[in-house]
C-alpha positions as CSV (number, residue, x, y, z in Angstrom):
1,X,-64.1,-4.5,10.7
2,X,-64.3,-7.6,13.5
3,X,-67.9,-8.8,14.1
4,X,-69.5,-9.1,17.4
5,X,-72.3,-11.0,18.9
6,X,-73.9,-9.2,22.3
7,X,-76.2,-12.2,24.1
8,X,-78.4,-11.1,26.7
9,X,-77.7,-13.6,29.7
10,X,-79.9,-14.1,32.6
11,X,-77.8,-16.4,34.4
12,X,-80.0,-19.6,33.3
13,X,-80.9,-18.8,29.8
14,X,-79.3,-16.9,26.4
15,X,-80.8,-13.8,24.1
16,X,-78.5,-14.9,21.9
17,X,-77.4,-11.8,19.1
18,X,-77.8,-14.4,15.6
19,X,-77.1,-11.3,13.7
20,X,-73.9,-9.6,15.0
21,X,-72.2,-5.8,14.8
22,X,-69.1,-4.8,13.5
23,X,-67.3,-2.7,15.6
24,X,-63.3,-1.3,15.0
25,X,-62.2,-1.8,18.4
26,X,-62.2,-3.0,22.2
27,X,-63.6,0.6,23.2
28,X,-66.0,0.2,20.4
29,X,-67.1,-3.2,22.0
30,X,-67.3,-2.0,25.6
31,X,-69.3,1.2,24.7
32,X,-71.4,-0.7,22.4
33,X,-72.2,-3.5,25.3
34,X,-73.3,-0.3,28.0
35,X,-75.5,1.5,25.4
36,X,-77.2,-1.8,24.8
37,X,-77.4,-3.1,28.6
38,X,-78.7,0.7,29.4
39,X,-81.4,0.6,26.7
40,X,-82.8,-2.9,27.7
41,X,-82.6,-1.3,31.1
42,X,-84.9,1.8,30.4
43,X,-87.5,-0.6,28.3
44,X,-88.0,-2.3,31.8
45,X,-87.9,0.5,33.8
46,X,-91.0,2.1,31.3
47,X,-93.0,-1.3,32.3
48,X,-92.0,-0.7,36.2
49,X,-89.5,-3.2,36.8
50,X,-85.4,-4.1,36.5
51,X,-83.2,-6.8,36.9
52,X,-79.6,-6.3,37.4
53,X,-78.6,-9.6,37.4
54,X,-78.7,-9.5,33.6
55,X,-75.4,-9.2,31.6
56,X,-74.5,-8.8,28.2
57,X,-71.9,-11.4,26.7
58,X,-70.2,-10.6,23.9
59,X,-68.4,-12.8,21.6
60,X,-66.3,-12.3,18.7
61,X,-66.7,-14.0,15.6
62,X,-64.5,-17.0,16.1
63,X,-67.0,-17.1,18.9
64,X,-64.0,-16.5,22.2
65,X,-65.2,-14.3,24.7
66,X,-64.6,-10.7,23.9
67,X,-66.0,-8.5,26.5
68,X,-68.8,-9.0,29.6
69,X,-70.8,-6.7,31.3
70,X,-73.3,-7.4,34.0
71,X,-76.4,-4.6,33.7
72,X,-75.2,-3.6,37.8
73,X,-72.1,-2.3,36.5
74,X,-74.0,-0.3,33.8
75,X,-75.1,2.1,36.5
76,X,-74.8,4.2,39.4
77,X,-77.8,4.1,42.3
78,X,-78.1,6.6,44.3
79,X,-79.0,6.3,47.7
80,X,-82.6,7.0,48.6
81,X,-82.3,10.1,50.8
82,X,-83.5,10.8,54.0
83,X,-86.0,13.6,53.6
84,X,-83.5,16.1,54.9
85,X,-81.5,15.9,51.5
86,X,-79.2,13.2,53.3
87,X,-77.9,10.7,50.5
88,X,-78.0,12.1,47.2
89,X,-74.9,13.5,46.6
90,X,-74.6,16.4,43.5
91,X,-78.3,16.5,43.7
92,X,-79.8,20.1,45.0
93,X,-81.7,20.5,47.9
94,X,-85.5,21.6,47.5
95,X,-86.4,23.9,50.2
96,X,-89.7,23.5,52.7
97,X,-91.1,26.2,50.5
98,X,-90.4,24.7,47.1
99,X,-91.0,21.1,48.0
100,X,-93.3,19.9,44.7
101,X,-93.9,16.6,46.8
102,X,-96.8,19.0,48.8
């Protein structure tokens, strides 16, 4: 199997990957690259902070550019809702009653 290389890139400095993964394919690669940029994600969010300008570059072993993918596109935000249960679409609405923010 083809080995890959996943840097972490901040946009002025490299994580580089000195160890590599073998992966079968290009879907392999791309859902290798968001399980990675997710989990780096959740470490920050645990210590209360995130940076989405982060990416993870992946290189193949001949060292050409296999796949990129920039930690915003790894997610969905929701909007932050308006009290009223305005702006967060597929979530449920807690009632007056229920509200376990009182």
């Amino acid at each position: 199997m083809p080995l890959y290389y996943f840097h972490l890139y901040d946009g002025c400095d490299w994580v580089p990957d000195t160890e590599g993964i073998e992966l079968a394919d290009d879907a392999a690669v791309e859902a290798a690259a968001l399980w990675q940029a997710r989990d780096v994600m959740a470490g920050d969010i645990r210590e209360g902070r995130i940076d989405l300008n982060l990416r993870i570059v992946i290189d193949d072993a001949s060292g050409a550019r296999a796949h990129t993918l920039s930690f915003a596109d790894a997610l969905t935000i929701a909007p932050v809702s308006d009290g009223h249960g305005n702006g967060r679409s597929g979530r449920r609405r807690v009632s007056p009653a229920n509200d376990p923010t009182d």
